[in-house]
LOLO-172137 format. One record per residue (C-alpha): residue in three letters; x, y, z; residue number from 1. Coordinates in Angstrom, 3 decimals. Example, Ala and Ser with C-alpha at 12.3 -4.5 7.8 and 13.67 -1.06 7.14 Angstrom:
 residu        x        y        z num
    ALA   12.300   -4.500    7.800   1
    SER   13.670   -1.060    7.140   2
This chain:
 residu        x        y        z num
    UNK  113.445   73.335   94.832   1
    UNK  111.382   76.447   94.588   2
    UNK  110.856   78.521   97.724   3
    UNK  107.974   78.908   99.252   4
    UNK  107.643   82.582   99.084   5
    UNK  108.125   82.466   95.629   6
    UNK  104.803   80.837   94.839   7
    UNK  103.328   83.952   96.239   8
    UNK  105.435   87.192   95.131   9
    UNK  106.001   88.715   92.145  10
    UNK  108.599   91.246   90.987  11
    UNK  105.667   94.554   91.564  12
    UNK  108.614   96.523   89.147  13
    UNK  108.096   93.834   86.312  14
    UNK  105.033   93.407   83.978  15
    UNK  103.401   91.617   86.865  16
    UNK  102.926   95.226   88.967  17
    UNK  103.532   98.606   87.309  18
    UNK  105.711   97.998   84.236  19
    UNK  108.835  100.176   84.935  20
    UNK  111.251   97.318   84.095  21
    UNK  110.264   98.256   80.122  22
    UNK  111.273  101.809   81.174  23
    UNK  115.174  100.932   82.509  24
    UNK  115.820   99.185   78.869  25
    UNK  116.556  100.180   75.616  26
    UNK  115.062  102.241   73.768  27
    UNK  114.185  103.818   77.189  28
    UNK  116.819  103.498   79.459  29
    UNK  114.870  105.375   82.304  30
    UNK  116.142  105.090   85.568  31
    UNK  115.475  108.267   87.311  32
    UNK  119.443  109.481   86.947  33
    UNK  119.974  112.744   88.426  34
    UNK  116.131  113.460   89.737  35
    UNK  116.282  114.203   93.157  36
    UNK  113.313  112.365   95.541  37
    UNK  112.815  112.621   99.512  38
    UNK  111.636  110.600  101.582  39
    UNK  109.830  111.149  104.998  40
    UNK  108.956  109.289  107.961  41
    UNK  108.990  108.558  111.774  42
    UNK  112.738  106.915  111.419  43
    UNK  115.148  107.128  107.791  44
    UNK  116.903  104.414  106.473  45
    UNK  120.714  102.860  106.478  46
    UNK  123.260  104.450  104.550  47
    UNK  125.893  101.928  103.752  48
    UNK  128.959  103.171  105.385  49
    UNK  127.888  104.959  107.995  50
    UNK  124.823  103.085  109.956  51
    UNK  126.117   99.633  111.569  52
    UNK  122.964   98.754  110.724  53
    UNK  123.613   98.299  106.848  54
    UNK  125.043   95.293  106.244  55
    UNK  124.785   95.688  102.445  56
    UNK  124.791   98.212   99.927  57
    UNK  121.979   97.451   98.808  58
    UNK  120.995  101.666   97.515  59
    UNK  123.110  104.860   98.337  60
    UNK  121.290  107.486   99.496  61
    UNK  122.122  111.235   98.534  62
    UNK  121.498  112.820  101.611  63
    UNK  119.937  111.659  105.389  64
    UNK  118.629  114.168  108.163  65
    UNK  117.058  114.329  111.301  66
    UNK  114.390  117.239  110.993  67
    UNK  115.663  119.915  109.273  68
    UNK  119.528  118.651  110.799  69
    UNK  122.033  116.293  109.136  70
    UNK  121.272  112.571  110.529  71
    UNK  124.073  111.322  113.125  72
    UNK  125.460  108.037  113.010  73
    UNK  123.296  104.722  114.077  74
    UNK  120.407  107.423  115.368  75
    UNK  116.961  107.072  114.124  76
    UNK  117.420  104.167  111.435  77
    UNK  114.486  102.131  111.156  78
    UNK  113.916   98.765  109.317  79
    UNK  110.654   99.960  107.599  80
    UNK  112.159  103.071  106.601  81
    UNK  114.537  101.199  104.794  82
    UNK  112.338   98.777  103.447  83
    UNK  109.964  101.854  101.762  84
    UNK  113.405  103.334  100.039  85
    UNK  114.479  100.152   98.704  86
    UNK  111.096  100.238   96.889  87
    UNK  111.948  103.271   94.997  88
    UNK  116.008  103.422   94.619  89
    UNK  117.178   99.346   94.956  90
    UNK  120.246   98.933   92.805  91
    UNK  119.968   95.047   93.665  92
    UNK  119.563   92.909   90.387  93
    UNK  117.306   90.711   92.146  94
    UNK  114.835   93.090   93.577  95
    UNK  115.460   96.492   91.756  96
    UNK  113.505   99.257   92.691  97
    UNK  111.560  101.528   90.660  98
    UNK  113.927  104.426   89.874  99
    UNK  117.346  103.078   91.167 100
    UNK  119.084  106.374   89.074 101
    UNK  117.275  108.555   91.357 102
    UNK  119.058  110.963   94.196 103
    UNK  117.199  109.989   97.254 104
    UNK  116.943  112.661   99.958 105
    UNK  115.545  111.001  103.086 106
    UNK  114.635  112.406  106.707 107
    UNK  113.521  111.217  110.505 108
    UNK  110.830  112.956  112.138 109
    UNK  111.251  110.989  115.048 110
    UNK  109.381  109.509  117.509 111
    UNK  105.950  110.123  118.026 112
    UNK  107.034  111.344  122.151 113
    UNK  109.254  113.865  120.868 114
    UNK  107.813  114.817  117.591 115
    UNK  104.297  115.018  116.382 116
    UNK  102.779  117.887  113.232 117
    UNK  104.976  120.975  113.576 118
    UNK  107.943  118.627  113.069 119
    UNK  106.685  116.489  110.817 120
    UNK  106.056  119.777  108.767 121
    UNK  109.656  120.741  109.705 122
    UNK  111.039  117.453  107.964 123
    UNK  109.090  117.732  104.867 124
    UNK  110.062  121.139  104.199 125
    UNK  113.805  120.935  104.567 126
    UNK  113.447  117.437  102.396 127
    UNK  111.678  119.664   99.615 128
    UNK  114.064  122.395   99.747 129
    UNK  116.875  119.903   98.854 130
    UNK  118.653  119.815   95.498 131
    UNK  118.421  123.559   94.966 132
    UNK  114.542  123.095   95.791 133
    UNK  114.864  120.996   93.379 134
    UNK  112.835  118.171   94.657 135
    UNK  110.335  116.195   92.572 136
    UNK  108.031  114.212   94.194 137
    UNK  107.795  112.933   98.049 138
    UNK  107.091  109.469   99.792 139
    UNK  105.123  109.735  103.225 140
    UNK  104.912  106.165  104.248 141
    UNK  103.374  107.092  107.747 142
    UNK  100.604  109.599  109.151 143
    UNK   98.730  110.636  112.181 144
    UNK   96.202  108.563  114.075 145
    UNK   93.376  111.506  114.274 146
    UNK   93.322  110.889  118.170 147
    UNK   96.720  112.655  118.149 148
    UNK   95.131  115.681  116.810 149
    UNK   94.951  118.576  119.130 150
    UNK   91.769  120.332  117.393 151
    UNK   88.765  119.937  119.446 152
    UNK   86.508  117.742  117.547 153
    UNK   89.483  116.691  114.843 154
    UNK   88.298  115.766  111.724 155
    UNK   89.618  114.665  108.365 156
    UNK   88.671  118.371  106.621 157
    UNK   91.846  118.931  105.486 158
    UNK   92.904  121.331  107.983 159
    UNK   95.229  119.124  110.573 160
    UNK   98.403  121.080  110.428 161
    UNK  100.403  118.249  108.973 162
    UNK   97.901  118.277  105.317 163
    UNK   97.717  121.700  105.583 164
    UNK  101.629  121.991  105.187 165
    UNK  101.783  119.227  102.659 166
    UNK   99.295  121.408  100.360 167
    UNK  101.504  124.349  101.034 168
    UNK  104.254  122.338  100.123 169
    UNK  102.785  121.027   97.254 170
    UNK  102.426  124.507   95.972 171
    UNK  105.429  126.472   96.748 172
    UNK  108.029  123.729   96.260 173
    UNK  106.434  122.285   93.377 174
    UNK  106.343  119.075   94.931 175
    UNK  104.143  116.058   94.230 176
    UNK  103.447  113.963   97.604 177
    UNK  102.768  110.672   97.451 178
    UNK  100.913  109.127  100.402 179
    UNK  100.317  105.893  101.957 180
    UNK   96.554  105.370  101.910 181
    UNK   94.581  104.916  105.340 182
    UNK   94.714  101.099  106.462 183
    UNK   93.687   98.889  109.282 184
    UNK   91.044  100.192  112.015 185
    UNK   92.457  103.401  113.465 186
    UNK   94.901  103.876  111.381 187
    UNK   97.526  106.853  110.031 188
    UNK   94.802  108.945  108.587 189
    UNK   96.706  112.496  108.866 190
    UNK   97.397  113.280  106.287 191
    UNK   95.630  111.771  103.530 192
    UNK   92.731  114.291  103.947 193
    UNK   95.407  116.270  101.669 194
    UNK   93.996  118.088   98.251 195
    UNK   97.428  118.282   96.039 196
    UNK   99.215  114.883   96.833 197
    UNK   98.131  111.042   95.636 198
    UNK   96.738  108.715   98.153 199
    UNK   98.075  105.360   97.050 200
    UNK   96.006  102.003   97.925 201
    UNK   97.807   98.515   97.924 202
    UNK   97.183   95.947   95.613 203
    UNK   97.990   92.432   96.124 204
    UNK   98.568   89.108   93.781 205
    UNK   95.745   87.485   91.893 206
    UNK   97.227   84.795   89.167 207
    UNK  100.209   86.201   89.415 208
    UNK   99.229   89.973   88.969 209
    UNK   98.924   92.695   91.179 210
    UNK   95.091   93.296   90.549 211
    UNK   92.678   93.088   93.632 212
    UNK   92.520   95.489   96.377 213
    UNK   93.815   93.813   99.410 214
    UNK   91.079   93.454  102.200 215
    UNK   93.255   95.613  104.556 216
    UNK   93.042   98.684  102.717 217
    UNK   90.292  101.255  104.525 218
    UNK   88.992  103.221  101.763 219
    UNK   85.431  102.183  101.125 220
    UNK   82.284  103.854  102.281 221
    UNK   81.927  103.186  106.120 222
    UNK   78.658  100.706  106.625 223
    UNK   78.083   97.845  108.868 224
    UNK   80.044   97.146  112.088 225
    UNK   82.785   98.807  111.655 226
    UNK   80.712  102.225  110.528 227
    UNK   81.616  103.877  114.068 228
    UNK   85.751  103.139  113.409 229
    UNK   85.869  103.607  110.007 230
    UNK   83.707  106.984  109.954 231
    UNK   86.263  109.117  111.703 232
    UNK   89.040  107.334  109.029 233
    UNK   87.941  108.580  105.792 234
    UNK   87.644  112.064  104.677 235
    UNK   84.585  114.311  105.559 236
    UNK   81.656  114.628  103.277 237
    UNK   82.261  113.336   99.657 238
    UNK   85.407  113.821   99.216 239
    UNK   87.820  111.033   97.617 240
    UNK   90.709  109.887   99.494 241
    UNK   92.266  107.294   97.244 242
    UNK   93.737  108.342   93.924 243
    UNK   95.911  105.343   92.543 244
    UNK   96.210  102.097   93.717 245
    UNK  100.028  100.265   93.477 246
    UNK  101.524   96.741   94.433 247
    UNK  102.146   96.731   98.477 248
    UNK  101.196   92.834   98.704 249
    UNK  103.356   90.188   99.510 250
    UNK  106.518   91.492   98.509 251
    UNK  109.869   90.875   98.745 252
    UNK  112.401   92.995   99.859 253
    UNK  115.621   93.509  102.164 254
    UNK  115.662   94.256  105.696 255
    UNK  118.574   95.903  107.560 256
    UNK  120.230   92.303  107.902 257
    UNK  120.524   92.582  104.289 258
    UNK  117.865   89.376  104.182 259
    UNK  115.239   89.434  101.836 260
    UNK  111.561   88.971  103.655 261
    UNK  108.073   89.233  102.970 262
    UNK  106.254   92.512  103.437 263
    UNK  102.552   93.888  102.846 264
    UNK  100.805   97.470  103.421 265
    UNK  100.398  100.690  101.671 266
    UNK  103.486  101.626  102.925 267
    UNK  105.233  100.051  100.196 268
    UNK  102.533  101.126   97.435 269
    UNK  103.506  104.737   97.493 270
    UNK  106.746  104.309   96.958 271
    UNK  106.000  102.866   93.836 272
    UNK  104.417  106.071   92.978 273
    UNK  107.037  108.254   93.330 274
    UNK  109.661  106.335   91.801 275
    UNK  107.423  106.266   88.650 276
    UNK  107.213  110.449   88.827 277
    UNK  111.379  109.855   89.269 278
    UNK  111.202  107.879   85.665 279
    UNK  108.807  110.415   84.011 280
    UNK  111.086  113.492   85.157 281
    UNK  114.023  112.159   83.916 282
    UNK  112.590  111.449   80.571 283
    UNK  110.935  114.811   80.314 284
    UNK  114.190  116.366   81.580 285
    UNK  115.999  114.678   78.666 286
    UNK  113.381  116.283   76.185 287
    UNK  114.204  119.706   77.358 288
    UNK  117.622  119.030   76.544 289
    UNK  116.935  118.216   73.428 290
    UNK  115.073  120.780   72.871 291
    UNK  116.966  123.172   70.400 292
    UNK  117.905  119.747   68.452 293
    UNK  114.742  118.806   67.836 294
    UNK  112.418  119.717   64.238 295
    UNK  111.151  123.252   65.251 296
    UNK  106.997  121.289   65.119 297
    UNK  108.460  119.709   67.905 298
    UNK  109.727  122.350   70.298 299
    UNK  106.638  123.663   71.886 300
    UNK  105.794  120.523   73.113 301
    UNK  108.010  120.439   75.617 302
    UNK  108.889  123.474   78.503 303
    UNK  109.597  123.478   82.301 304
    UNK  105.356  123.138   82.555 305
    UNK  106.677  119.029   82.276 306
    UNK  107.931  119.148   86.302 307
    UNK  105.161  120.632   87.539 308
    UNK  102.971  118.586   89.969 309
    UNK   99.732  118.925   88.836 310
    UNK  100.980  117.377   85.258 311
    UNK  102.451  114.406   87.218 312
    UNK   99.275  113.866   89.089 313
    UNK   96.702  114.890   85.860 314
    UNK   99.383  111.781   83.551 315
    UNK   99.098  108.971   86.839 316
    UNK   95.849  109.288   87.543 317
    UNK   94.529  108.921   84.101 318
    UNK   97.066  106.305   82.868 319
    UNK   95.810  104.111   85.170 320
    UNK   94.852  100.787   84.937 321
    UNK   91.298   99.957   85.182 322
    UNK   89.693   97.504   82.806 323
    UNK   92.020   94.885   80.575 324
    UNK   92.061   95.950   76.966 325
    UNK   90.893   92.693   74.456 326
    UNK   94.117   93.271   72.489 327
    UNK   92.006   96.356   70.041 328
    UNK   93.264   98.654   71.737 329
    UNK   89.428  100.423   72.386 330
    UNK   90.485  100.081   76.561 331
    UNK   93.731  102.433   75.900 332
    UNK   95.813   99.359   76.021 333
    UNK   94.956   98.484   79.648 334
    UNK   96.536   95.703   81.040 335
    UNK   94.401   94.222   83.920 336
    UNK   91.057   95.008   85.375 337
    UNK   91.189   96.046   88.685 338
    UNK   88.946   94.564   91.429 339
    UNK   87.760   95.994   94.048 340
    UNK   87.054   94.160   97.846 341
    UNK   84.022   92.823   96.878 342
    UNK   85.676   91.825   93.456 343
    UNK   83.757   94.099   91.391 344
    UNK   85.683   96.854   88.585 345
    UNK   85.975  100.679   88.641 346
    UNK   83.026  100.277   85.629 347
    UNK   80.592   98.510   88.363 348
    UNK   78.589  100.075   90.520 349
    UNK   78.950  100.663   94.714 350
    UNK   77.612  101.054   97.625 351
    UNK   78.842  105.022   97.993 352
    UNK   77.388  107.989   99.619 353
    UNK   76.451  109.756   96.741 354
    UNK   73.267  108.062   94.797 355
    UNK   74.819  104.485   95.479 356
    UNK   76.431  104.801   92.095 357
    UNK   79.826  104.486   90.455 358
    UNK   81.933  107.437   88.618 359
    UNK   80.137  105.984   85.238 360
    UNK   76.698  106.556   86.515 361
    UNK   77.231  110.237   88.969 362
    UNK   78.873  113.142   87.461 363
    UNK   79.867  114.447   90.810 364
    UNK   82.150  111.494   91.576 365
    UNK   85.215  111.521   89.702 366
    UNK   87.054  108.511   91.456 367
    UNK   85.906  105.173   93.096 368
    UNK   86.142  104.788   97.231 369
    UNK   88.577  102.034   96.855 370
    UNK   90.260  101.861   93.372 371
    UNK   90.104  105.890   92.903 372
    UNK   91.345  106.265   89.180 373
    UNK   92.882  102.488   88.848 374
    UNK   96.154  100.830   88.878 375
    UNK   99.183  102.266   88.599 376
    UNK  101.267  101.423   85.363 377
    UNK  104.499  103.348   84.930 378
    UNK  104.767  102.175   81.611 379
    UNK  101.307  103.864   80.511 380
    UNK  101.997  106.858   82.193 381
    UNK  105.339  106.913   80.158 382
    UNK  102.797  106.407   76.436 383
    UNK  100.700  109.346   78.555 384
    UNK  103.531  111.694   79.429 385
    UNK  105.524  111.293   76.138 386
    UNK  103.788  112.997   72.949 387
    UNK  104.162  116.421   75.216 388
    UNK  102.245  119.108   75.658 389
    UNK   99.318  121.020   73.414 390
    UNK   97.746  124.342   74.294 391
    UNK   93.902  124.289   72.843 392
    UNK   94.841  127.272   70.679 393
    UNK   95.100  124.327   67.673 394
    UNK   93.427  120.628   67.701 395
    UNK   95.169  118.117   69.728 396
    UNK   96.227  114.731   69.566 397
    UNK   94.737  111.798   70.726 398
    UNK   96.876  111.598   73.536 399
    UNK   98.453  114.676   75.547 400
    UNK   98.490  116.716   78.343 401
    UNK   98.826  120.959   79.146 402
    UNK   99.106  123.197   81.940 403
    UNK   97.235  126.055   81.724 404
    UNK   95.489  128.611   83.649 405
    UNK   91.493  130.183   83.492 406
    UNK   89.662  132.728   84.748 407
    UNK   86.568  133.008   86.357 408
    UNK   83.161  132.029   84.456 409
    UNK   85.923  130.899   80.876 410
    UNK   86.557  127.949   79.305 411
    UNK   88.931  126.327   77.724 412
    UNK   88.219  123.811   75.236 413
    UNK   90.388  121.221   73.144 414
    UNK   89.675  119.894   69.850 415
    UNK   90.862  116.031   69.255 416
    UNK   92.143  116.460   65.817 417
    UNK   90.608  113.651   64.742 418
    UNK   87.491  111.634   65.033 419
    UNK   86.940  109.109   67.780 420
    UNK   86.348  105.440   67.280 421
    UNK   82.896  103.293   67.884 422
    UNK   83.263  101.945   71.042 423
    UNK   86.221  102.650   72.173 424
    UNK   87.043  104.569   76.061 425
    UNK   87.862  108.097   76.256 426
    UNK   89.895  108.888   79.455 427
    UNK   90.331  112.533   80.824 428
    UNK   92.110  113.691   84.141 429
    UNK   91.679  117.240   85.426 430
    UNK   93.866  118.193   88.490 431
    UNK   94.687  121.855   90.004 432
    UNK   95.319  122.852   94.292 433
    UNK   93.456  123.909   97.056 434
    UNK   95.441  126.949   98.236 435
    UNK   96.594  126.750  101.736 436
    UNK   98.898  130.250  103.128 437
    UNK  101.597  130.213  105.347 438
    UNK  100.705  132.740  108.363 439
    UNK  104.583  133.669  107.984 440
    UNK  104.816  135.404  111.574 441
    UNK  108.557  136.353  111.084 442
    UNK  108.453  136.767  107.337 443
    UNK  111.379  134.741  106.387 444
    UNK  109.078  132.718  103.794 445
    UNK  109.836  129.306  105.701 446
    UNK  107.466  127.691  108.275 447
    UNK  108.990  127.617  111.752 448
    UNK  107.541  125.522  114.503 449
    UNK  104.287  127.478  116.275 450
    UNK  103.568  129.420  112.709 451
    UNK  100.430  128.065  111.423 452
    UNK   98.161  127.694  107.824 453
    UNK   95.335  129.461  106.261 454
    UNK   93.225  127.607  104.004 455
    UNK   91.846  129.443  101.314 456
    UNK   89.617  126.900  100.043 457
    UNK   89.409  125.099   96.192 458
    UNK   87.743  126.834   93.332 459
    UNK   86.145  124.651   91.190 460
    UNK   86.722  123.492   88.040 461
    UNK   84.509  121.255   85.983 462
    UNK   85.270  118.989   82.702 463
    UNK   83.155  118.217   80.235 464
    UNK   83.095  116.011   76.816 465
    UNK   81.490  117.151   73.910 466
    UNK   80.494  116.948   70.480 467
    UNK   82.863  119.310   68.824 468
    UNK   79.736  121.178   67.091 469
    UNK   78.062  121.869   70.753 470
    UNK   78.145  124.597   72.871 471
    UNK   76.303  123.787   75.616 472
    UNK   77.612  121.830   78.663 473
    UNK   74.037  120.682   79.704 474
    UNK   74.394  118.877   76.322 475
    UNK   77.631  117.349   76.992 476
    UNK   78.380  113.402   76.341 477
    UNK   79.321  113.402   80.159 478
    UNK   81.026  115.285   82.519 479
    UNK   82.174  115.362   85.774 480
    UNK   81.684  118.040   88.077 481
    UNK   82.755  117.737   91.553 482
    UNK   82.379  120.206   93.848 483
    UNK   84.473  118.848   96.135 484
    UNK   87.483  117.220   94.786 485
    UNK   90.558  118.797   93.691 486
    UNK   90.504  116.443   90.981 487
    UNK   87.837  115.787   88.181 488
    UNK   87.879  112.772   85.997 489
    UNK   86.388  111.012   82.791 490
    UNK   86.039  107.550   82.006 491
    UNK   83.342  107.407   79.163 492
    UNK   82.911  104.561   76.122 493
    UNK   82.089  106.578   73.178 494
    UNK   78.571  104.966   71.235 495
    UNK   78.999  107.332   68.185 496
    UNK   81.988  107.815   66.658 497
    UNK   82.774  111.205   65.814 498
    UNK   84.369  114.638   66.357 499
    UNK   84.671  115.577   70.106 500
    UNK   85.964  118.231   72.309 501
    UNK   87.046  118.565   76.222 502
    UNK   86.138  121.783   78.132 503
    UNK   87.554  122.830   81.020 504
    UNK   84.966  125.116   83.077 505
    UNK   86.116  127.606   85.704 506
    UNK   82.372  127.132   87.659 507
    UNK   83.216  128.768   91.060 508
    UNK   85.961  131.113   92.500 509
    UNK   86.747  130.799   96.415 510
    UNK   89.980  132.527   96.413 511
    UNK   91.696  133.579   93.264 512
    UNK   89.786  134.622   90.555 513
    UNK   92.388  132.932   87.844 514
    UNK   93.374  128.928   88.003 515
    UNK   96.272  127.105   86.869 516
    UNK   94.921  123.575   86.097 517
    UNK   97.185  120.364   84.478 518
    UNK   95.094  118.040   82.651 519
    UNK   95.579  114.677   80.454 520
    UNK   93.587  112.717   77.375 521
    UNK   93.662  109.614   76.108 522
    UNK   91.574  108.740   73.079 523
    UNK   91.389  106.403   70.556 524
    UNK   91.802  107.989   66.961 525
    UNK   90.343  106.640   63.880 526
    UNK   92.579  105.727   61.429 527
C-alpha cells in the first residue's frame, strides 16, 4: 500500500525540484567532495557520535561550534537545525541531499535570551573563516523579527547590524550567503534586507513538480489587510528581496529520531541553494586542475575568478527556471513555468510599486516580488557555469559568464559570436556588492562584539542589449537599469534575429570609483 505522504512529496533533489540527481551520476559525478559549506542558526545539528540525540548517521558533519567556540556535547542541538543540513549533505539513499560530498561546517548562535546580532555576526564569521577561509557559500535558515532591532525606527535599509556583517562577509571572505526568504506575518526579516547574498522563496508541489509559490511565502507587494504587517516585512523602497525560489514544500526528511516526517518553509529552500553552489565549486575546482592538461584554447577559460561569489550568484540567478521550454529549445531549455500566488508567470504582469508592471514591461525592475529571477535548477546552472569564462576583449559564446571590473562613466561590452535566433529568449544576469566597512576599533581585521559597520553605499551598474552595430544605450533592445538593486537582470524574446551585444555601464559611483562586477548569458545561437 502506498503511504499517504507519498501522494504528496517528491524527491526536491530529483527532476521533480532542482535537478542535482543528474549532477551525482556519470558523466558528472558531482557531489560537492572536498568543498567546504557552513551552516548557521539559533541551534546546530547532531553529529553522530557525539550528540545522544543522533540516533542515525544519517550525514557527518566536518566541524560543529557554539559561536566562535567548539560545540560541547548534547548542548544546543536542535531538530530544525538538523533537518536544514540534511537538505544539503544527506548521505541517505532514500532522501539524499543536494551535495552529500560536501564538508559541512555548522554553528549555534544560541538562544535568542542570550544571543541576538553581535553574536549572530560572531557565528558567521568564525563559520566563514573555516577551511583555511576557505568557505564557499553559507545557509542562514533563521533571521531577526525587526521588533528585536535596537535602532530607533528599525527598518529593512540594509543597515541592521546582522546584514550589514553578512555584506561584509560576503566581501572579505568571499562568501556567498544563502538566505531563507521572509515568511508568515512578522516574520525573520533580518537579514534578508542583505545586498550580496540570495534570498531564497519556497516552492511547493503542483502535478508532481515543485512549481507554484506556496501561499506562505511574504514577498509580494504589501496591499490589502495585511498592508500594515507586511509593510515593515519587506525591504524599503524598491528594492527586491527575493532572488531564487527552491523546493521547501512538503518534504520529507529525518528528524533527530532518525524518522522521516513531513516539513514545509523557506527554511529548507535555501539549503537547496547552497548545496547547488557546493556542486558547481567542485566541478569548477576540478577544471582548475585540469588546467595545464587541457588544449591551450581552453585554458583561459578557467582561473580562481570561478569561486568567487558574485559568479555563483550572476550563474543561479540567471539559470533559473521561469517559463517551460516547448522542447525548441527558444526558452533556454526551461523546464517548468513558475507561478506565482495568484498563479500568474515571471512573463505576466503585477501588482508592484513601480508602474504596476512586471520586469518585461519596467527597466528599473530586474526581478519579480515573489518569483525574483525563477526557479532554481542545479542542473541549468551546471549547462550555465560549464563553458567557462570569456573576457569581452574577443566575441563570446552563446553561453558564459566573466568577472571583471569598470571604471567610472566605461563600458564594457560583449559580442555574441554569433547571430541570435527569431524568437527565441535571451537571458542576462548582472551582479556586483554594496560595500559595507568594518569600523575595526582594535585593528586586528576581525569583528569583535561592540565594533560596528559602515555602509558605503552601491554604485550602480546598468546592462543593456544591443544591436551589435549600435552605440547608443537609449537605442538599446532593452535594458535594465536599477538604481537600487545590487543586481540587474534581462529576460528579453528577441523579434529580429541578428547580431547582438551586452554592455555593462558603470552609471554612478558612491564609493569606489572602479567595480568588480560577475555577470552571465544565455542565448540561443543560430546554427
Amino acid at each position: 500500500m502506498t503511504p499517504s505522504w507519498a501522494l504528496s512529496t517528491a524527491n526536491s533533489v530529483g527532476s521533480a525540484g532542482i535537478d542535482a540527481l543528474k549532477l551525482h551520476q556519470a558523466p558528472y559525478n558531482l557531489t560537492g567532495k572536498k568543498i567546504a559549506i557552513g551552516q548557521v542558526e539559533v541551534g546546530r545539528p547532531a553529529q553522530f557520535g557525539w550528540d545522544k540525540a543522533a540516533q542515525q548517521p544519517k550525514f557527518k558533519l566536518e566541524q560543529i561550534f557554539y559561536q566562535n567556540s567548539f560545540a560541547k556535547a548534547n548542548t544546543n542541538v536542535e531538530q530544525h537545525a538538523t533537518m536544514v543540513a540534511s537538505v544539503m549533505i544527506s548521505q541517505d539513499k532514500r532522501y539524499p541531499g543536494v551535495a552529500p560530498g560536501a564538508r559541512l561546517y555548522a554553528s549555534a548562535v544560541g538562544l535568542p535570551r542570550v544571543a541576538g546580532q553581535p553574536e549572530e555576526c560572531l557565528s558567521m564569521q568564525h563559520v566563514a573563516s573555516q577551511n583555511g577561509g576557505d568557505v564557499r557559500a553559507i545557509n542562514l535558515s533563521f533571521g531577526e523579527p525587526l521588533d528585536r532591532d535596537p535602532r530607533p525606527n528599525a527598518k529593512l535599509d540594509g543597515n541592521a547590524l546582522f546584514t550589514q556583517c553578512l555584506d561584509w562577509s560576503a566581501r572579505v571572505h568571499n562568501v556567498m550567503y544563502a538566505v531563507a526568504g521572509n515568511q508568515g506575518k512578522g516574520g525573520i526579516s533580518i537579514p534578508t534586507d542583505n545586498y550580496n547574498g540570495i534570498n531564497v522563496a519556497y516552492s511547493t508541489l503542483r502535478q508532481g513538480i515543485y512549481r507554484k509559490l506556496d501561499f506562505a511565502n511574504l514577498s509580494e507587494a504589501p496591499i490589502g489587510t495585511a498592508k500594515s504587517i507586511e509593510s515593515r516585512e519587506i525591504n524599503v523602497g524598491n528594492r527586491r528581496s527575493i532572488g531564487l525560489v527552491a523546493p521547501g514544500g512538503n518534504l520529507r526528511l529525518y528528524n533527530l529520531a532518525g524518522k522521516a516526517t513531513t516539513v514545509n518553509g523557506t527554511s529548507f529552500a535555501s539549503p537547496h541553494v547552497t548545496g547547488t553552489i557546493a556542486l558547481l565549486q567542485e566541478f569548477g575546482d576540478r577544471q582548475l586542475r585540469q588546467k595545464q592538461r587541457l588544449d591551450v584554447a581552453v585554458r583561459p577559460r578557467w582561473s580562481l575568478d570561478s569561486r568567487r561569489h558574485q559568479v555563483m550568484k550572476a550563474v543561479l540567478l540567471n539559470a533559473a527556471d521561469k517559463i517551460q521550454d516547448t522542447g525548441d529549445g527558444l526558452r533556454l531549455g526551461m523546464t517548468r513555468t513558475l507561478l506565482a500566488k495568484n498563479n500568474r508567470d515571471w512573463t505576466e504582469s503585477a501588482v508592484d510599486r513601480v508602474g504596476g508592471a512586471s520586469p518585461l514591461e519596467n527597466r528599473q525592475i530586474p526581478l519579480d516580488y515573489q518569483l525574483g529571477a525563477g526557479h532554481l535548477n542545479a542542473f541549468r546552472a551546471y549547462q550555465q557555469f560549464s563553458p567557462g569564462q570569456y573576457s569581452e576583449t574577443l566575441p563570446v559564446p552563446a553561453i558564459g559568464w566573466d568577472y571583471r571590473s569598470v571604471n567610472t562613466g566605461e563600458y564594457r561590452d560583449y559580442f555574441l559570436d554569433r547571430p541570435v535566433v527569431e524568437n527565441s529568449w535571451v537571458s542576462i544576469t548582472l551582479a556586483w556588492d554594496r560595500l559595507v566597512e568594518l569600523q575595526d576599533t582594535n585593528g586586528n581585521g576581525e569583528y569583535d562584539l561592540g565594533e560596528k559597520f559602515r555602509d558605503r553605499g552601491l554604485n550602480q551598474l546598468d546592462l543593456y542589449l544591443m544591436r551589435a552595430d549600435e552605440n547608443n544605450p537609449d537605442r538599446s533592445i532593452w535594458s535594465s537599469v536599477s538604481a537600487v538593486d545590487s543586481v540587474q537582470h534581462i529576460f528579453h524574446q528577441i523579434r529580429d534575429p541578428g547580431k547582438y551585444k551586452i554592455r555593462v555601464y558603470f552609471r554612478r559611483a558612491v564609493n569606489l570609483p572602479r567595480q568588480d562586477y560577475a555577470i552571465a548569458w544565455w542565448t540561443v545561437p543560430a546554427k
